[in-house]
C-alpha positions as CSV (number, residue, x, y, z in Angstrom):
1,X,0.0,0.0,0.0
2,X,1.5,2.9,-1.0
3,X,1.7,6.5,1.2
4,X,-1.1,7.8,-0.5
5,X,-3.6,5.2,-0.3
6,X,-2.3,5.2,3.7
7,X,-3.2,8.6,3.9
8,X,-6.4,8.0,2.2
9,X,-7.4,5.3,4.8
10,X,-6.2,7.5,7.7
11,X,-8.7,10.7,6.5
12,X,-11.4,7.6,6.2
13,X,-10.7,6.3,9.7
14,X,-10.6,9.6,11.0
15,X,-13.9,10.6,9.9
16,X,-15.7,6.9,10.6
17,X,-14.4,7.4,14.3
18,X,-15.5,10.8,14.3
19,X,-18.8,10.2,13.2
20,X,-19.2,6.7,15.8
21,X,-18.4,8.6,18.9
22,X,-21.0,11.1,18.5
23,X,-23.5,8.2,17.2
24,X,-22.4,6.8,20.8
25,X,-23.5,10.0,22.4
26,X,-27.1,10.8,19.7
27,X,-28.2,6.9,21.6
28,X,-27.6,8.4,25.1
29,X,-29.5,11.6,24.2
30,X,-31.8,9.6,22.3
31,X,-32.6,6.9,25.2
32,X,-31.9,10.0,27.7
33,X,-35.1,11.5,25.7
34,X,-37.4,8.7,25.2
35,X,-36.5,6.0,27.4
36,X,-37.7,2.6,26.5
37,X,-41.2,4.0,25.3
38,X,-42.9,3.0,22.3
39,X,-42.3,6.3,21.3
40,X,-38.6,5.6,21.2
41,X,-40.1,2.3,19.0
42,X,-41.9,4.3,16.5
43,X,-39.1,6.8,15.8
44,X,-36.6,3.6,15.4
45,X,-39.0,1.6,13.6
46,X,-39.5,4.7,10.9
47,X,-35.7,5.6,10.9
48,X,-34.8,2.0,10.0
49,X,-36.4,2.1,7.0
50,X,-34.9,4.4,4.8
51,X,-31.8,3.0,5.9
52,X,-32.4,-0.8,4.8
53,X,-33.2,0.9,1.3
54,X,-29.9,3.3,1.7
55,X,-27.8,0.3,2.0
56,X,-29.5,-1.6,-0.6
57,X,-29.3,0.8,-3.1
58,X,-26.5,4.2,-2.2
59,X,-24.0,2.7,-0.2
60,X,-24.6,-0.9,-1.4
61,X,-25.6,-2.1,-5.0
62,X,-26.1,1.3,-7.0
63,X,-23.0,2.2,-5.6
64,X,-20.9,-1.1,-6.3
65,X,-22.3,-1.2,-9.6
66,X,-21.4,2.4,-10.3
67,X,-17.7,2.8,-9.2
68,X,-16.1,0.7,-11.8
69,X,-17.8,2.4,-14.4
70,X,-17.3,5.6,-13.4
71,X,-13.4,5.1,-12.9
72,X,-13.5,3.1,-16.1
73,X,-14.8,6.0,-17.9
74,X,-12.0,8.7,-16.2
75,X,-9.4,6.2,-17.1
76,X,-10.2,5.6,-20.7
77,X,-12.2,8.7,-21.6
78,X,-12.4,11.9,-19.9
79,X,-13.7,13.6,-16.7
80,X,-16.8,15.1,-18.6
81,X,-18.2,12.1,-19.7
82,X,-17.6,10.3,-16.1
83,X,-19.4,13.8,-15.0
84,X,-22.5,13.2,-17.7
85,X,-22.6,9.4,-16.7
86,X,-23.4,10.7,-13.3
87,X,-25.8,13.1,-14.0
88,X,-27.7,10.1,-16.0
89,X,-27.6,7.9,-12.7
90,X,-29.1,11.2,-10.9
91,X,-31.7,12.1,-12.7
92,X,-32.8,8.5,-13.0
93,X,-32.3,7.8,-9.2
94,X,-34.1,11.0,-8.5
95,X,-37.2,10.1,-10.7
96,X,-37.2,6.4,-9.6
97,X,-37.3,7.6,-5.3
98,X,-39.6,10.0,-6.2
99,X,-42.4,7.8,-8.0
100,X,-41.4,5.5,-4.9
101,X,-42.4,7.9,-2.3
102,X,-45.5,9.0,-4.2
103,X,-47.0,5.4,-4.3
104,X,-45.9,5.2,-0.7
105,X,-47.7,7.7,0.5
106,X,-50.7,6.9,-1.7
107,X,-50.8,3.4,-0.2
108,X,-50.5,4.7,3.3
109,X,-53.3,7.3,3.1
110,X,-55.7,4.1,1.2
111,X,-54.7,1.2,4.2
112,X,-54.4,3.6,7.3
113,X,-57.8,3.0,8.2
114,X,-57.4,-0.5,8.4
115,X,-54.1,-0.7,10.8
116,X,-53.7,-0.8,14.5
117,X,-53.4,2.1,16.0
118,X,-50.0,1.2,16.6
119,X,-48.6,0.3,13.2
120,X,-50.5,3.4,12.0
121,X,-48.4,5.6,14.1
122,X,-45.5,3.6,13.1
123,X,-45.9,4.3,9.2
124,X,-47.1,7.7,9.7
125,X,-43.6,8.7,10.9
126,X,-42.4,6.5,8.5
127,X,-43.7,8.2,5.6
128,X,-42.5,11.4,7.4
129,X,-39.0,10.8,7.3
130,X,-39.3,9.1,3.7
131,X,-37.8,12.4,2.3
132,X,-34.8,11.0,3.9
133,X,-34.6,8.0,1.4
134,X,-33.6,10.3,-1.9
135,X,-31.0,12.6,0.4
136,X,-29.0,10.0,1.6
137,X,-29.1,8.0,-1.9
138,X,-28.4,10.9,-4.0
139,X,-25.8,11.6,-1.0
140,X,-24.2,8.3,-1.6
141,X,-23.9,8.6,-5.4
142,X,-21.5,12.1,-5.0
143,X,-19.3,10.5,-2.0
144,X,-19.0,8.0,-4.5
145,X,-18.0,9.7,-7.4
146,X,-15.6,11.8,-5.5
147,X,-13.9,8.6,-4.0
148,X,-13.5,7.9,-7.8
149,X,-11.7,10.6,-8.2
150,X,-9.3,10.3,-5.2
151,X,-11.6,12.4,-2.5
152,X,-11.8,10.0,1.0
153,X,-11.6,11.9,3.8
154,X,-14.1,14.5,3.4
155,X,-17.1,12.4,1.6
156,X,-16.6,10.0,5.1
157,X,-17.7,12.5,7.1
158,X,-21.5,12.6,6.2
159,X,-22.6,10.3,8.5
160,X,-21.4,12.7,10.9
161,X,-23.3,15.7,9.6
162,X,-26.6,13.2,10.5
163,X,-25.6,12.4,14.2
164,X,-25.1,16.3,14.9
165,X,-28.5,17.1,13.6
166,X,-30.3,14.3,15.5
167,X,-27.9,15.7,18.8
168,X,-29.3,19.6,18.1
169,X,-32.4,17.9,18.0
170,X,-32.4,15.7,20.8
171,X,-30.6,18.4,23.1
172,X,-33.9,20.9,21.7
173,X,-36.0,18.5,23.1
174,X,-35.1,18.1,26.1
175,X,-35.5,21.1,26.9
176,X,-38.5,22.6,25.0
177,X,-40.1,19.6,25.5
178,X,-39.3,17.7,28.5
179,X,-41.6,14.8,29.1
180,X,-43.4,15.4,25.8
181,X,-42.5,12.3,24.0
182,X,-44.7,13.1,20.9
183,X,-43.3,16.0,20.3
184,X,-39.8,14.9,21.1
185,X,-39.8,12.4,18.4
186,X,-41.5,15.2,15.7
187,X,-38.0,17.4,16.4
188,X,-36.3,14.1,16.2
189,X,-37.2,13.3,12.5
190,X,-37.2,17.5,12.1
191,X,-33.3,16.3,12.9
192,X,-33.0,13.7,10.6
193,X,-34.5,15.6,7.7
194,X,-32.2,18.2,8.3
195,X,-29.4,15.9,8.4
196,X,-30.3,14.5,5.5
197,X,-30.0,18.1,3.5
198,X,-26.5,18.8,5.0
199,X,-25.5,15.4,3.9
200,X,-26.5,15.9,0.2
201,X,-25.1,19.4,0.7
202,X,-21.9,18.8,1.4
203,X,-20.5,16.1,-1.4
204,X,-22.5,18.4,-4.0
205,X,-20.4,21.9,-3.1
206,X,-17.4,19.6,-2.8
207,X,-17.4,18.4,-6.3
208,X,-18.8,21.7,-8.0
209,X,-15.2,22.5,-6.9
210,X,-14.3,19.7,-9.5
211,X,-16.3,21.3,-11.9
212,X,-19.5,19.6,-11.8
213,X,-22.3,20.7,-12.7
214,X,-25.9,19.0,-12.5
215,X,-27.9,18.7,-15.8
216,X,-31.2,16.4,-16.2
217,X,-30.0,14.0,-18.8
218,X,-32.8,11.4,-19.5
219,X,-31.5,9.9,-22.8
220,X,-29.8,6.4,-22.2
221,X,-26.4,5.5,-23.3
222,X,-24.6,2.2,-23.1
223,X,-23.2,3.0,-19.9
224,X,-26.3,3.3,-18.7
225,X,-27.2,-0.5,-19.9
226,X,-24.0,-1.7,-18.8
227,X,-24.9,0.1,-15.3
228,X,-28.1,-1.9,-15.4
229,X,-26.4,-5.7,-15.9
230,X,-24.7,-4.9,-13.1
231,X,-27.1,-3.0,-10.8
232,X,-29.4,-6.2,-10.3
233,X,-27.1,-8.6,-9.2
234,X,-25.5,-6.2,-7.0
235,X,-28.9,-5.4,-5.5
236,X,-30.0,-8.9,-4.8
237,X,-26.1,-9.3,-3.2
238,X,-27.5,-6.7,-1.0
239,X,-30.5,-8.0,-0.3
240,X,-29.0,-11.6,0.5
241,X,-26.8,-9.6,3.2
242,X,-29.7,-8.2,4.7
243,X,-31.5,-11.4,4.6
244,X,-28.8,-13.5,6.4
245,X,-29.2,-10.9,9.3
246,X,-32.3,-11.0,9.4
247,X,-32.5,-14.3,9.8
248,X,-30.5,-14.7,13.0
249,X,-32.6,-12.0,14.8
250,X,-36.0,-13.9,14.1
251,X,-34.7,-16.7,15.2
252,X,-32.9,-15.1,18.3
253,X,-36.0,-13.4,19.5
254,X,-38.2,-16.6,18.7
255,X,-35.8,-19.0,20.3
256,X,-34.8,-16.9,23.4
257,X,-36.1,-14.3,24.9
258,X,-33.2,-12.1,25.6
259,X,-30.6,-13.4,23.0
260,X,-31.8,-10.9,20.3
261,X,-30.5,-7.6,22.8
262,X,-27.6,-9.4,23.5
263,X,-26.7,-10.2,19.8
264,X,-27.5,-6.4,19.2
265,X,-24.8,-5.5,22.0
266,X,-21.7,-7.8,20.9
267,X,-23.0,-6.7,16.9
268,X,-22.7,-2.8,18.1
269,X,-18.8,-3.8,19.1
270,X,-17.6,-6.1,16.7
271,X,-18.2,-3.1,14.0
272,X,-16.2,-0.8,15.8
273,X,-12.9,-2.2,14.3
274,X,-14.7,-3.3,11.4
275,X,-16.3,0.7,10.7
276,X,-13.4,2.1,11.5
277,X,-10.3,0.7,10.1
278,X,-11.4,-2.0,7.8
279,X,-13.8,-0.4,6.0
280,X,-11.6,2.1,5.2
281,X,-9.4,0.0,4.0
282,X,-11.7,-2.0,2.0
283,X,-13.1,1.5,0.7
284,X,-9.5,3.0,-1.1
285,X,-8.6,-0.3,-2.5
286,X,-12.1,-0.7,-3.8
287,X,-11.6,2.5,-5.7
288,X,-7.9,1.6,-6.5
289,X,-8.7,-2.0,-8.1
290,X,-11.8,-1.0,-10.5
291,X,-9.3,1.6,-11.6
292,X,-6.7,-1.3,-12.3
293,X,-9.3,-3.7,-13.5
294,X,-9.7,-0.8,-15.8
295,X,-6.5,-0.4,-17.3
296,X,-6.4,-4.4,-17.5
297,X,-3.4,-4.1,-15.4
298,X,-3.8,-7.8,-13.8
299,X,-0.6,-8.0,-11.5
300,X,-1.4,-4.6,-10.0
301,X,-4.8,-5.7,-9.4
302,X,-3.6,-8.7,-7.4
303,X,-0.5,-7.0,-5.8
304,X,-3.0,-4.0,-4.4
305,X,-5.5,-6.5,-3.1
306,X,-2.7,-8.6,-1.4
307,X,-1.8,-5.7,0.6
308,X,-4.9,-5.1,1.8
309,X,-5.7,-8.4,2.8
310,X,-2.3,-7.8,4.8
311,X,-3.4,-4.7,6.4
312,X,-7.2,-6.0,7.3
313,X,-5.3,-8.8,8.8
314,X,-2.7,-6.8,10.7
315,X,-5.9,-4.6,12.4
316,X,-8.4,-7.6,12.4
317,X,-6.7,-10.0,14.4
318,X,-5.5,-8.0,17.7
319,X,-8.9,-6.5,17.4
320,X,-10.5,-10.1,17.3
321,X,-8.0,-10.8,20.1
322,X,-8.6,-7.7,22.1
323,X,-12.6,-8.2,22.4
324,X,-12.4,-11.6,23.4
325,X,-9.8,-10.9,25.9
326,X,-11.2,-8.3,27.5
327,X,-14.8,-8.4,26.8
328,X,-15.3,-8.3,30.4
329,X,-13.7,-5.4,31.3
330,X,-14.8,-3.5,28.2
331,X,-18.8,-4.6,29.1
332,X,-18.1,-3.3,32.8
333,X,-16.7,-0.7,32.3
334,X,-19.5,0.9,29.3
335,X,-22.6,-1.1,29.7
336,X,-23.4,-2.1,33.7
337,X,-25.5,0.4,34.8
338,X,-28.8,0.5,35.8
339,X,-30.6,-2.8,34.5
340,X,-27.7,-4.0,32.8
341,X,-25.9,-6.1,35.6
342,X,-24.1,-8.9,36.5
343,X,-26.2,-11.5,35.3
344,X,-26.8,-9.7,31.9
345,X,-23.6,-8.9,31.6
346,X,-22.7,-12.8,31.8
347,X,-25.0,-13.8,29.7
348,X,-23.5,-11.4,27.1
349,X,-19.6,-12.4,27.2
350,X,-20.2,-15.4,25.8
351,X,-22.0,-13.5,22.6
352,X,-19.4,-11.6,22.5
353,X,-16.4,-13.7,22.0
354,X,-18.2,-15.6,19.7
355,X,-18.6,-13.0,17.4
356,X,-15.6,-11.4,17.9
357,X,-13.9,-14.4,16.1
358,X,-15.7,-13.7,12.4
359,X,-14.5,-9.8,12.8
360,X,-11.3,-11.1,10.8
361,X,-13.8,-12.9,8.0
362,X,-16.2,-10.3,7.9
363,X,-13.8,-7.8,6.6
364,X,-11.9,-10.0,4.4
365,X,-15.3,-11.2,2.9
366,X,-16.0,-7.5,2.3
367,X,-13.0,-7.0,0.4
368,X,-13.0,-9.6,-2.0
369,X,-17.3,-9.2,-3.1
370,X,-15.7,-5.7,-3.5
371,X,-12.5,-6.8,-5.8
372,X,-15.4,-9.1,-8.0
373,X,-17.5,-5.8,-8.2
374,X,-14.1,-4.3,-9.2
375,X,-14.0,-6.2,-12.0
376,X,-18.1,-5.9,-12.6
377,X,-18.4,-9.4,-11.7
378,X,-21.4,-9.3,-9.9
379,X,-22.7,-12.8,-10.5
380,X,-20.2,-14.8,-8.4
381,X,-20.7,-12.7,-5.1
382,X,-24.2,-13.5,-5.0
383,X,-24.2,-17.2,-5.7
384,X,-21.2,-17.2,-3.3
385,X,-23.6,-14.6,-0.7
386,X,-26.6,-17.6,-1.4
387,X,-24.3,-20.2,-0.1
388,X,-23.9,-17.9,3.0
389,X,-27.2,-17.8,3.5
390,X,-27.9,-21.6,3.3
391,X,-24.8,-22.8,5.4
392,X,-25.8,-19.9,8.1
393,X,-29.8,-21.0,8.4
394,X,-28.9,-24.6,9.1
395,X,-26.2,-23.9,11.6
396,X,-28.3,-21.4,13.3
397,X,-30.7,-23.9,13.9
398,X,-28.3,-26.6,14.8
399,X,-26.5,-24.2,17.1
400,X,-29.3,-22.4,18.7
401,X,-30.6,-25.4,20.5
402,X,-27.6,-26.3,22.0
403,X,-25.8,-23.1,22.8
404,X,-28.5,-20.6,22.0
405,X,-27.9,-16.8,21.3
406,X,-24.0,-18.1,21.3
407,X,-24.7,-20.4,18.6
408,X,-26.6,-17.8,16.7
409,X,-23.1,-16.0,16.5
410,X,-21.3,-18.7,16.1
411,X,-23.1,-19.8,12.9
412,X,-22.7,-16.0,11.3
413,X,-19.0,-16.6,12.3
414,X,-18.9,-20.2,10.0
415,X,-21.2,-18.7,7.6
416,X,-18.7,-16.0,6.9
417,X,-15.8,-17.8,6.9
418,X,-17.7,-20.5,4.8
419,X,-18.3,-17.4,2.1
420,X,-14.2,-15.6,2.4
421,X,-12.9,-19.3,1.6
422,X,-15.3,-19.5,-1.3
423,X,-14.8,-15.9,-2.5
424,X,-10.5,-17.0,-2.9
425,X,-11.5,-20.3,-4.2
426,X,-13.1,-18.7,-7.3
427,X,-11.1,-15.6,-7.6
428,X,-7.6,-17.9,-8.9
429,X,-8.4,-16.9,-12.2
430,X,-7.6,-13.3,-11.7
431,X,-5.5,-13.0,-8.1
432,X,-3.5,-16.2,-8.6
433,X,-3.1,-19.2,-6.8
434,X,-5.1,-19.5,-3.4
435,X,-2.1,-19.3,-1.3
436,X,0.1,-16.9,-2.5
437,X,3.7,-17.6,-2.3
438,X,4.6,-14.5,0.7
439,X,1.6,-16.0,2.9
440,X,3.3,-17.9,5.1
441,X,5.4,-15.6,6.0
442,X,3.6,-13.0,6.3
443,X,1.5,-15.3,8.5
444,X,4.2,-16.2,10.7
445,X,4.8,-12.9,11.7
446,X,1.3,-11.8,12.6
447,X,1.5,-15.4,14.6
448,X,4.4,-14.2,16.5
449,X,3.0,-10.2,17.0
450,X,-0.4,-11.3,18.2
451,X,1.0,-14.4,19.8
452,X,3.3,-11.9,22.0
453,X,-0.3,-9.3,22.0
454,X,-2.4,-12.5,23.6
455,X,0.7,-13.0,26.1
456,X,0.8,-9.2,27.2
457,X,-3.3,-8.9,27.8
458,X,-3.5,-12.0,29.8
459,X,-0.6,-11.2,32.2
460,X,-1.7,-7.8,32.9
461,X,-5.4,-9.5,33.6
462,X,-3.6,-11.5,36.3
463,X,-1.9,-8.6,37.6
464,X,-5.0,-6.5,38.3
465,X,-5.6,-7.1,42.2
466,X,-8.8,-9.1,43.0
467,X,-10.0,-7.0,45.9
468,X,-10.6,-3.5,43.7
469,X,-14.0,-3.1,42.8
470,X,-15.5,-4.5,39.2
471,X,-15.4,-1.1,37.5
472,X,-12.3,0.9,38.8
473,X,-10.6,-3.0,38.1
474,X,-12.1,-2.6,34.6
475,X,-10.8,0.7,34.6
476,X,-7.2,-0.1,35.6
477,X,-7.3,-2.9,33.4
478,X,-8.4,-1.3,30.3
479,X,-6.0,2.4,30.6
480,X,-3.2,-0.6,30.8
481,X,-3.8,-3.2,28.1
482,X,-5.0,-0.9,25.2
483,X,-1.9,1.7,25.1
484,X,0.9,-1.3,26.3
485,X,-0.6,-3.8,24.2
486,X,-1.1,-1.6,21.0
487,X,2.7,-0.1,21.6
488,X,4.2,-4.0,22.0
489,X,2.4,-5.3,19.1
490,X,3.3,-2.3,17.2
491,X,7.0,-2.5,18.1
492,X,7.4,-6.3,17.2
493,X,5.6,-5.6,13.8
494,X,8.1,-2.9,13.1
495,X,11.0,-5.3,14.3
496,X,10.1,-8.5,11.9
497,X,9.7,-5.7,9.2
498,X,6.3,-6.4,8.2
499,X,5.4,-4.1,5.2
500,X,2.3,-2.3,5.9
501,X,2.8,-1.1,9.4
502,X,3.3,1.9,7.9
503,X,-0.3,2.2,8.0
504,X,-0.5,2.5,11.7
505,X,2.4,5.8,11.5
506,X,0.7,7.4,8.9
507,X,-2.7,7.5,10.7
508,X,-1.2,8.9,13.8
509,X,0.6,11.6,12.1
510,X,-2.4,12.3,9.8
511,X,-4.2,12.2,13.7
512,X,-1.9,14.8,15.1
513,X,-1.1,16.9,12.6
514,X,-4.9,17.8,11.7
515,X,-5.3,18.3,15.9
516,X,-1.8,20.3,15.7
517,X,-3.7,22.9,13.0
């Protein structure tokens, strides 16, 4: 990985931290303003669905589908006609979520008189935020056509622009509305629409700076077609994700009654690493390899996906390591308050270490669908994704009797790996041979590194004195294995020479010099 693409996933990482610390803090406002009340349910409920359609179709198979073609075009034509490709996948995307929202509404306003009270409530909020839907799509298209032109850092931050319009509004309800839930969760989605403008706001003023310019083009082209081919495999990709999810909460919340919450809690910390760092990994090579497949440059292509394989590895596997390690400490220290105590918090650790162990096949998975969409191979992703979803609905159900919510997690961990071994297996014909010939060594020393990493955190669990309280122990324990253990596995990976560290220096000086401005 070379210093640019470093810096590019530092600016990423930057901004997705950014953006998950103040998500941390909107839930605290958020539960701080509605508790546990149904309205807190409704304004969920309503929020969640724009979202499932903003992954299925901005951030996950309009997007995917996109990409390639758009670099494609910059690499072989010119910047104006990537610019007028876009402006056909706007105006179409724009018509399409409009003609959606219409029929949505229409549909609401004919069945509302024969819903529950409830689920009227529900929809009518949800049809209230749908505005939402075509922000954050559109929103998604710019971000990515400004990664395709080398733009990271600032396009990551729009998910922060959300969280501090939902805090504005949360803070302005409590206190022009304390104890008004209704009216609390009306300047919520007040929040969310407003987030929603900033969002689409912000890529569009950064890429008139490119010289964009946004123009209705309606007549099709055979980018537009190729666009298409790939769009619908892509989508039902997207949909199969969402599916396989979906599938382990039904069967959490049918088969036990708390396993769902506690899936939702170890879920909410295995992304952490993921959101952070391996995302934005996955997110500059993804832009780096359908610029390669583009060229046709095939030992580039296979040489930039190597390395980051190499560097998901290098931050999956102490972070794997680290959550199941100190899961306890971590849950005392955050989540015991209140309801959530000892007994819950027992139930839980199991969850978690379960689930930590697929963090490092979750993110490779995600980088290899990513290299076939490079490529615009979306076929082999989604037979591979239907295999997933097979091999994860019978071991959920094997599992879940035996072990119950920590079998549910165990299964998406198989089911992942089952679907990263697959993904290899088929790419030979374009990365070369499954086992490429600098694995082992490269293996060997993140053995040794997180070998000495597992050694460190367990000795300095020992040391913590039994007789200090749970949560100043978790404390102590915490402030000492995250800075020693980071620095020792940091050293020994600079000592056996293993090529991307350089990853880790460059995002602490891109950290520091940014706070040093």
């Amino acid at each position: 990985m070379g210093r640019a693409e470093e810096r590019s996933v530092a600016a990423i990482a930057l901004a997705t931290g950014a953006s998950r610390i103040f998500g941390l803090v909107r839930d605290m406002l958020l539960f701080a303003l509605l508790g546990l009340s149904p309205w807190n349910g409704i304004f969920v409920f309503a929020f969640t669905v724009p979202n499932l359609f903003r992954r299925l179709l901005g951030e996950g198979a309009l997007a995917s589908a996109m990409l390639p073609l758009f670099s494609e075009t910059l690499v072989r034509d010119s910047r104006e006609r990537a610019f007028a490709f876009l402006n056909q996948i706007l105006t179409r995307l724009a018509v399409a979520l409009g003609l959606l929202l219409l029929v949505a509404a229409l549909a609401f306003l004919s069945l509302r008189q024969f819903l529950d009270p409830h689920w009227e409530l529900a929809l009518r909020f949800t049809v209230l935020l749908s505005p939402y839907l075509p922000l954050t799509c559109l929103c998604a298209m710019l971000c990515g056509a400004l990664n395709g032109l080398g733009s990271f850092g600032w396009p990551a931050l729009t998910s922060l622009w959300l969280n501090c319009s939902l805090l504005l509004a949360a803070a302005l309800g409590l206190w022009l509305v304390p104890g008004d839930a209704a009216g609390a969760t009306l300047l919520l989605c007040a929040g969310v629409l407003a987030g929603g403008c900033v969002q689409l706001a912000f890529p569009w003023i950064l890429l008139r700076r490119r010289l964009w310019k946004f123009r209705w083009i309606w007549p099709s082209s055979t980018l537009l077609l190729r666009l298409w081919h790939l769009f619908l495999p892509a989508l039902l990709g997207a949909a199969v994700v969402q599916v396989n999810a979906a599938i382990s909460r039904l069967l959490a919340f049918s088969l036990t009654g708390n396993g769902i919450s506690t899936l939702y809690l170890a879920s909410r910390l295995v992304e952490l690493p993921l959101g952070v760092f391996s995302i934005s990994i996955a997110t500059v090579a993804f832009t780096d390899l359908a610029r390669l497949a583009a060229s046709g440059d095939r030992a580039a292509f296979g040489e930039r996906y190597r390395s980051a394989c190499r560097s998901i590895a290098m931050v999956t596997v102490p972070a794997m390591l680290g959550l199941f390690l100190l899961g306890r400490p971590i849950l005392t220290l955050f989540f015991r308050w209140g309801h959530y105590g000892a007994s819950e918090l027992e139930q839980t650790i199991p969850v978690l270490c379960a689930s930590a162990l697929g963090i490092p096949s979750y993110a490779l998975s995600a980088l290899a669908v990513r290299a076939f969409h490079a490529r615009q191979d979306m076929a082999t992703p989604l037979r591979i994704a239907l295999v997933s979803v097979v091999a994860n609905l019978i071991l959920t159900v094997v599992l879940a009797r035996r072990c119950a919510a920590t079998g549910i997690a165990l299964a998406g961990v198989a089911s992942s790996l089952i679907q990263w071994v697959l993904l290899e297996w088929r790419a030979r014909a374009f990365l070369g041979p499954l086992v490429p010939s600098r694995f082992w060594m490269t293996f060997s020393k993140l053995l040794l590194a997180n070998g000495f990493l597992a050694f460190l955190l367990l000795a300095i669990g020992r040391w913590i004195p039994f007789a200090i309280p749970p949560r100043p122990a978790a404390l102590l324990q915490l402030s000492l294995s995250l800075p020693l253990g980071f620095a020792g596995y940091f050293f020994l990976l600079r000592r056996v020479h293993f090529d991307e560290v350089s990853l880790f220096s460059t995002f602490f000086s891109h950290f520091f010099r940014r706070r040093s401005r």
